[in-house]
C-alpha positions, 0 to 999 in steps of 0.5 A, spaced: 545 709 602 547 703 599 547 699 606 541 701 608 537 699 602 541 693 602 537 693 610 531 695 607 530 690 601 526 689 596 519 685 595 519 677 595 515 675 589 511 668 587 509 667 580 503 663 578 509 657 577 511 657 584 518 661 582 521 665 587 524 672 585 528 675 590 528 681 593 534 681 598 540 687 595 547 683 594 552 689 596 560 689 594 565 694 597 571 694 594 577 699 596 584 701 597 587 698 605 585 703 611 578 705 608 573 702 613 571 695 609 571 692 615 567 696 620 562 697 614 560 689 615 563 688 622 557 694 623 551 690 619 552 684 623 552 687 629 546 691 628 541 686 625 538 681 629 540 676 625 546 677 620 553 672 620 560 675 619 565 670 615 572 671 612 573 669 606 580 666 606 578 662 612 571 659 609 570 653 604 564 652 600 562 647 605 562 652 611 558 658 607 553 653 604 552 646 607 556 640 608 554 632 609 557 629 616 557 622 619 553 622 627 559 618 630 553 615 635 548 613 631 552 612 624 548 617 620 549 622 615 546 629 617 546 635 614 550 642 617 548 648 616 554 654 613 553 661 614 548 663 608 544 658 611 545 661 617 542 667 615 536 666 613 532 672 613 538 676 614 545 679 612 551 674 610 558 679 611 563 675 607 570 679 609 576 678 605 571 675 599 577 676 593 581 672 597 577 666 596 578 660 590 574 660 584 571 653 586 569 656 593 566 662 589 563 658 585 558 654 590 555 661 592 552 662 585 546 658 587 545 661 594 546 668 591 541 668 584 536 663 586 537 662 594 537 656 595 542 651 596 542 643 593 545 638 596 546 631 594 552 627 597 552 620 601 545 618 599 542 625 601 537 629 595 535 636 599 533 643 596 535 648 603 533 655 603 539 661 604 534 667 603 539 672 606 542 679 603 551 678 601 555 684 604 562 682 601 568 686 602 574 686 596 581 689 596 583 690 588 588 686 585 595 690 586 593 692 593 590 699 591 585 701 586 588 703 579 583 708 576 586 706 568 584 699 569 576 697 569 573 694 575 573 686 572 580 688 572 582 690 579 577 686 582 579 677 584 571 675 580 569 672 575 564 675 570 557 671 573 559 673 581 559 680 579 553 679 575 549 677 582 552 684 586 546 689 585 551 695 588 559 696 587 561 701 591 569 702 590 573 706 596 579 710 595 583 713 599 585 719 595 590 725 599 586 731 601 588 736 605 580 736 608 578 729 608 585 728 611 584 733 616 577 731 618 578 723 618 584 724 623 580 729 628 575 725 628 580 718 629 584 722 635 576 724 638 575 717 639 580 715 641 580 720 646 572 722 648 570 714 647 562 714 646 562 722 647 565 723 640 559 721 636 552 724 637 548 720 633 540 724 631 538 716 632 540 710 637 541 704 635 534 701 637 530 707 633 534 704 628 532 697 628 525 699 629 525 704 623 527 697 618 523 693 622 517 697 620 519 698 613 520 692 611 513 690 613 511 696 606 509 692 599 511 698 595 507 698 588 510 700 582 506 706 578 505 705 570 509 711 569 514 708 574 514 702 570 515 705 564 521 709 567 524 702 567 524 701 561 527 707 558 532 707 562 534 700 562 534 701 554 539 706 556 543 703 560 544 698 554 545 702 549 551 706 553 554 698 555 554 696 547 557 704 545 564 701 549 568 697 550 571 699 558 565 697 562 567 692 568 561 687 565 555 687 561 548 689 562 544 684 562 536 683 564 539 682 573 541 689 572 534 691 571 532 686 577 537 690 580 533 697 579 526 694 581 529 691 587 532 698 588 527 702 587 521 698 592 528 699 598 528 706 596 520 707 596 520 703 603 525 708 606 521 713 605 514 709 607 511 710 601 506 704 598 507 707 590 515 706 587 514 714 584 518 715 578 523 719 583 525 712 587 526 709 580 531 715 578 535 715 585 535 707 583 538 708 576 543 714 578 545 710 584 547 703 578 550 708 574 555 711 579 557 704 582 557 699 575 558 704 570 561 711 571 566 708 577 571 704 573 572 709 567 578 713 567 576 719 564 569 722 564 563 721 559 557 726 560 552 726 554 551 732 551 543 734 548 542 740 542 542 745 548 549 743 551 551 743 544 549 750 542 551 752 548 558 750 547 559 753 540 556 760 542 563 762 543 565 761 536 559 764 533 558 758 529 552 758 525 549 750 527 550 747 534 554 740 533 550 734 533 549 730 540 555 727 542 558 723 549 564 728 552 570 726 555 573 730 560 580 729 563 579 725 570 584 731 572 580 737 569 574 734 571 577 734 579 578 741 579 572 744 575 568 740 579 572 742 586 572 750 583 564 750 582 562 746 589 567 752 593 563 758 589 556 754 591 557 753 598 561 760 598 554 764 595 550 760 600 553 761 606 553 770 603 545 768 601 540 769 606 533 767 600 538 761 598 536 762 592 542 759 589 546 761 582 544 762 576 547 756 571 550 762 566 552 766 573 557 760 575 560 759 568 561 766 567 565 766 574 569 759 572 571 762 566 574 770 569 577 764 574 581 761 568 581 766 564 590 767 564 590 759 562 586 761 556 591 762 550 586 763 544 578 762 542 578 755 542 580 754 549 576 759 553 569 755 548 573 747 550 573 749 558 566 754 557 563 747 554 568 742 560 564 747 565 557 746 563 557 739 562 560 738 569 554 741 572 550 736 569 555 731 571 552 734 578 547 735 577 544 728 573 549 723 575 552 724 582 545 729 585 550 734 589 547 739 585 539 741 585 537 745 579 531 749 579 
């Protein structure tokens, strides 16, 4: 999903003081070795028309931006375009992009936040354009992703080179016994049907006419819309000054961030008006890959319902007062791995697809848990982890549809 926004793009603005505001979507990958980061980058560049694939232990400063050299007929100093120049209007993937030196990062901060580069070397004074997407690929520091530590802390980068990434999306390759068996049937039918093992609903050519057409869209945002902006950028402020652990501040490109989002989201869906609905996909979607992604446990935040729904199993007389609960990243694993099982086991049984009743599906965790359970407060702690992981689905990842 967060590919083909980054296809998609944002709007290109012009203030009246003839600044430029950009509109084009930075995404980094980062994720334990083997899980597909180069084929992501190797598959946007070759399905775009005009997108440029680099390494970036192999790339300098001068070959992504540009460098000065001397003609050896005419004796003139000329300039040479990199790879961001290179794609201009398209998709620069950078493979390997912890691998390169600070001072190399360093020279891609311009093309990356403004997107222009500027050159002054051997007498030559210019301003040129690299109006281009970055796709970059990262492998963590200790060569697999440590949940306990922060992204800042398991990445390479430097705090202003994340702060220009709209999306982080961190993959890891976590032992499952489905996921597992999946991945190697499908590696194995590859490997032996070619071409005939992937069906796709769309070729790539329908594809390529999809976001030629909707990148020529000029989404609007509504009032609502815009007000919805602000209260959640107020909240994801309020929630990155209450801790300490988070991978970088928020900062106002954040809230770029979700503007240029929210216009890919209402391009993907042909739409002319950003509706309050693109603006929270765009919010969940910042929230899950710079927020939630680096925690080690699990914090949902409990309004006066969940509160008193938590302390009705000790008939206490007043709920408890709003507050973020943490759940165990373990805990969370299982109650959320129990409740998907039960939902998808009531939807194959039904055949109104009337779903399953919020108090029904607590009341079957809890007979599941019940042996576990060693006295009152037990069963109202797991009652109140139960409720909040359906939140969790609910608000934050968007697994589960409440009705």
């Amino acid at each position: 999903r967060g590919l083909l926004l980054q296809m998609l793009g944002g709007v290109h603005k012009r203030t009246r003081e003839g600044m430029r505001l950009r509109g084009d979507i930075n995404v980094c990958v980062v994720g334990d070795p083997g899980t597909a980061k180069s084929q992501f980058l190797k598959y946007v560049a070759g399905f775009l028309p005009r997108a440029v694939f680099t390494s970036g232990k192999a790339s300098s400063a001068a070959g992504l931006t540009a460098s000065v050299v001397k003609d050896d007929e005419t004796g003139e100093f000329t300039i040479e375009a990199g790879a961001l120049m290179l794609a201009d209007h398209g998709v620069c993937c950078i493979d390997e992009f912890d691998k390169m030196d600070i001072v190399d990062q360093v020279a891609i901060h311009e093309a990356m936040e403004q997107q222009t580069i500027s050159i002054a070397k051997a007498g030559i004074h210019a301003t040129l354009n690299a109006r281009c997407s970055i796709l970059a690929a990262a492998n963590p520091v200790g060569g697999r992703y440590d949940r306990r530590l922060t992204l800042r802390q398991n990445v390479a980068m430097s705090a202003p080179i994340m702060s220009r990434f709209d999306l982080f999306f961190v993959v890891l390759d976590d032992a499952s016994e489905t996921s597992d068996y999946n991945t190697a049937r499908h590696i194995v039918s590859v490997h032996q049907l070619r071409d005939a093992a992937v069906t796709p609903p769309f070729g790539p050519a329908a594809l390529r006419r999809f976001v030629r057409f909707a990148r020529a869209i000029q989404p609007t945002l509504r009032e609502d819309s815009a007000r919805l902006l602000w209260q959640s950028y107020r909240n994801l402020r309020q929630d990155d000054a209450g801790t300490g652990r988070s991978a970088y501040r928020i900062t106002v490109r954040q809230l770029e961030s979700l503007i240029r989002l929210s216009e890919a989201l209402a391009r993907a869906h042909c739409a002319d008006i950003i509706t309050p609905d693109h603006v929270r996909e765009a919010v969940r979607l910042l929230r899950r890959s710079i927020v939630h992604v680096e925690m080690d446990d699990i914090e949902v935040q409990a309004d006066a319902e969940d509160a008193m729904d938590a302390t009705s199993a000790l008939e206490a007389d007043e709920p408890e007062p709003t507050r973020a609960i943490n759940i165990k990243r373990d805990d969370f694993e299982r109650i959320r791995a129990m409740l998907a099982m039960h939902l998808h086991e009531a939807s194959t049984r039904s055949e109104d697809d009337e779903g399953v009743r919020r108090e029904d599906l607590v009341e079957w965790y809890l007979s599941q848990r019940e042996d576990a359970l060693a006295d009152e407060e037990a069963f109202a702690r797991e009652d109140q982890h139960a409720r909040m992981v359906i939140k969790y689905m609910s608000t934050v990842e968007g697994c589960v549809i409440a009705l």
